[in-house]
C-alpha positions as CSV (number, residue, x, y, z in Angstrom):
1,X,118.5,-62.7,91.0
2,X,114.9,-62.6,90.9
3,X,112.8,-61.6,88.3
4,X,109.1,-61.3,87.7
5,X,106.8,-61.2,84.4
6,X,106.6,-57.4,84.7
7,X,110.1,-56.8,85.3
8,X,111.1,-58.9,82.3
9,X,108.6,-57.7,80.2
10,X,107.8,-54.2,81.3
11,X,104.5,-54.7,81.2
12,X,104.3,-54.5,77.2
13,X,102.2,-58.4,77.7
14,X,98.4,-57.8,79.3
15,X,98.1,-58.7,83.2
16,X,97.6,-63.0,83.2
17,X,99.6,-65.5,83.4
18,X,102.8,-65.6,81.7
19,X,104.8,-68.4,80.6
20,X,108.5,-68.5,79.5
21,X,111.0,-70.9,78.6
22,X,115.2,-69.5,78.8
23,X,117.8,-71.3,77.2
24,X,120.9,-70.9,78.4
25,X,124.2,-71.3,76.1
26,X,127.6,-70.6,76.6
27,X,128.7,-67.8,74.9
28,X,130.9,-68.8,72.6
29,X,128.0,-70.7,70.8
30,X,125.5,-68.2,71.1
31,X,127.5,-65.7,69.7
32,X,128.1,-68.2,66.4
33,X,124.6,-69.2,66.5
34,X,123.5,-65.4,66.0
35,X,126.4,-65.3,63.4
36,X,124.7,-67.9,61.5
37,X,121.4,-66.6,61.6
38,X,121.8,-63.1,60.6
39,X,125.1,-63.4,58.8
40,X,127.0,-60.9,61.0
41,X,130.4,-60.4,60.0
42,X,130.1,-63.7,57.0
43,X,128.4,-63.1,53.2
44,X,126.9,-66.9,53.7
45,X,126.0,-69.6,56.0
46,X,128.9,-71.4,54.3
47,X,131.3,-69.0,55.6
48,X,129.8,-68.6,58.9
49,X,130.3,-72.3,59.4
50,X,133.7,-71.8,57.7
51,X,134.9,-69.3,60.2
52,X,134.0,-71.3,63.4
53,X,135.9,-72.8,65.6
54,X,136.4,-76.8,65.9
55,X,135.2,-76.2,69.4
56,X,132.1,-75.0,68.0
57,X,131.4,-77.7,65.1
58,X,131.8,-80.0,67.5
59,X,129.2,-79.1,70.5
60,X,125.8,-80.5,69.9
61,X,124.2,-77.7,71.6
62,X,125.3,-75.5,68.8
63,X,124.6,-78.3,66.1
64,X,121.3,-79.0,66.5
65,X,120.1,-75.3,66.4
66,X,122.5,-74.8,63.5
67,X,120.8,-77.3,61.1
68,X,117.3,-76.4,62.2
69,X,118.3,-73.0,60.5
70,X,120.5,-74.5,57.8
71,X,120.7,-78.0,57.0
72,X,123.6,-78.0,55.0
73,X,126.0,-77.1,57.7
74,X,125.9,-81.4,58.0
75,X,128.4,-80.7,55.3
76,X,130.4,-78.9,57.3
77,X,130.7,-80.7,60.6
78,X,133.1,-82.9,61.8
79,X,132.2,-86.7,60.2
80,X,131.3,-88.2,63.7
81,X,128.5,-86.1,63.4
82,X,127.0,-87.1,60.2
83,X,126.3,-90.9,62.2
84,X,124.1,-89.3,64.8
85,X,120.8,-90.0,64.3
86,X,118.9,-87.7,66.1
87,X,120.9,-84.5,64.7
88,X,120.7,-86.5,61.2
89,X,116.5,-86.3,61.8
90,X,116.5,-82.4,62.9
91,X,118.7,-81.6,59.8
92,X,116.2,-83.8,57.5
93,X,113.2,-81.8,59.6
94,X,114.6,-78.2,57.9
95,X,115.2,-80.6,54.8
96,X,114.9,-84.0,53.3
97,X,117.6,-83.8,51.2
98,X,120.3,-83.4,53.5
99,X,120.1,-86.8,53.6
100,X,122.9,-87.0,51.2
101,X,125.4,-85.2,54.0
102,X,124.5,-88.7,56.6
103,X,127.0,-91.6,56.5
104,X,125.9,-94.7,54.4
105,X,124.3,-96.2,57.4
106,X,122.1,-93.7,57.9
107,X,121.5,-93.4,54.7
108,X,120.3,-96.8,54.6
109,X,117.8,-96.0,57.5
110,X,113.8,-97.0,56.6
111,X,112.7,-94.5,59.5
112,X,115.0,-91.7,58.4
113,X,114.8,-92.1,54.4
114,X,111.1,-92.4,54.9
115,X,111.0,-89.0,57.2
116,X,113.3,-87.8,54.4
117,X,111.5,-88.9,51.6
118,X,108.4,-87.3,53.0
119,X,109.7,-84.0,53.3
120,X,111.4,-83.9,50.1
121,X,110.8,-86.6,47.1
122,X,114.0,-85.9,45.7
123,X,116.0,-87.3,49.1
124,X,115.2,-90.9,47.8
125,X,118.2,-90.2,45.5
126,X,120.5,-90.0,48.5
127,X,119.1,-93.2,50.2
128,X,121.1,-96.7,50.3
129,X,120.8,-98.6,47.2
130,X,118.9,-101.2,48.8
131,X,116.0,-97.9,49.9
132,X,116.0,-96.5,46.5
133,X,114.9,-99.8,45.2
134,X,112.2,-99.8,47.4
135,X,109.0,-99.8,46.2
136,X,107.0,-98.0,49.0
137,X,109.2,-95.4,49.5
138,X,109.1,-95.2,45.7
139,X,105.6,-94.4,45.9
140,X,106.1,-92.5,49.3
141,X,108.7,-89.9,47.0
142,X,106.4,-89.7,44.6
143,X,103.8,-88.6,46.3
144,X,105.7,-85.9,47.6
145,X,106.8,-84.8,44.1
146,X,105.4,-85.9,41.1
147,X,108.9,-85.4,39.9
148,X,110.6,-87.4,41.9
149,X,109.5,-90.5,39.2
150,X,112.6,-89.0,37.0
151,X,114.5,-90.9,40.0
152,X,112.8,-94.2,40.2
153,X,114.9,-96.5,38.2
154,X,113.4,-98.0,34.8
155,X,113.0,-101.9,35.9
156,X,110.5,-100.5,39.1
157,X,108.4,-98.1,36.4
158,X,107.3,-101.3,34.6
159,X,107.4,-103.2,37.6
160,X,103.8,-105.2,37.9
161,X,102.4,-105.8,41.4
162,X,102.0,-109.4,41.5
């Protein structure tokens, strides 16, 4: 089927060009998508996520939209899921801190600590041992939020720079 600008719109945008990008999803994850985002039919996003079907946790085309809304439904997904990087990075995009929902390998990521750390000071506490010790990303949480010193460990807040 065919369809213009004026026929999808009925002519409620001004004569010009129009430009339009559809997304197509299979139902069954639009329809838990919408859940999620408006809460039909759950009192949380917890439950939402609850409620779905294995099926659903585990298709990336409902993942990725899911943590851009809610980034702790990392916590929820099947643990495969909390080793991929790029899904890791969207969640960490909505908020740094769920960082602490990635496996210990990704937690011990420079690139995504520092993207986490960035957004949200308080994700250094959820880095690799190795990362929290890090100086620059020390400075890096800080900068983010003053308050993040509370996580910097005591031998790096008298630390001298040689």
């Amino acid at each position: 089927v065919e369809l213009h600008d004026a026929d999808l719109l009925c002519g409620c945008v001004p004569s010009g060009e129009v430009y339009a990008t559809l997304v197509t999803r299979a139902s069954k994850v639009a329809e838990w998508l919408s859940r999620l985002g408006d809460h039909a039919g759950c009192n949380t996003w917890k439950q939402c996520i609850a409620e779905a079907p294995l099926s659903v946790l585990s298709d990336r085309e409902f993942l990725f939209p899911a943590v851009r809304m809610e980034s702790r439904v990392l916590e929820q997904v099947p643990p495969e899921f909390r080793s991929d990087r790029e899904l890791i990075r969207a969640a960490i995009e909505q908020s740094g801190t769920a960082l602490r929902y990635a496996t210990k390998e990704m937690q011990s990521d420079r690139e995504l600590v520092r993207e986490a750390v960035s957004q949200d000071g308080f994700a250094l506490q959820f880095a690799g041992a190795q990362l929290q010790a890090d100086i620059q990303l020390a400075l890096e949480a800080i900068q983010q939020d003053a308050c993040a010193l509370e996580l910097i460990a005591p031998s790096m807040k008298s630390r001298e720079d040689r």
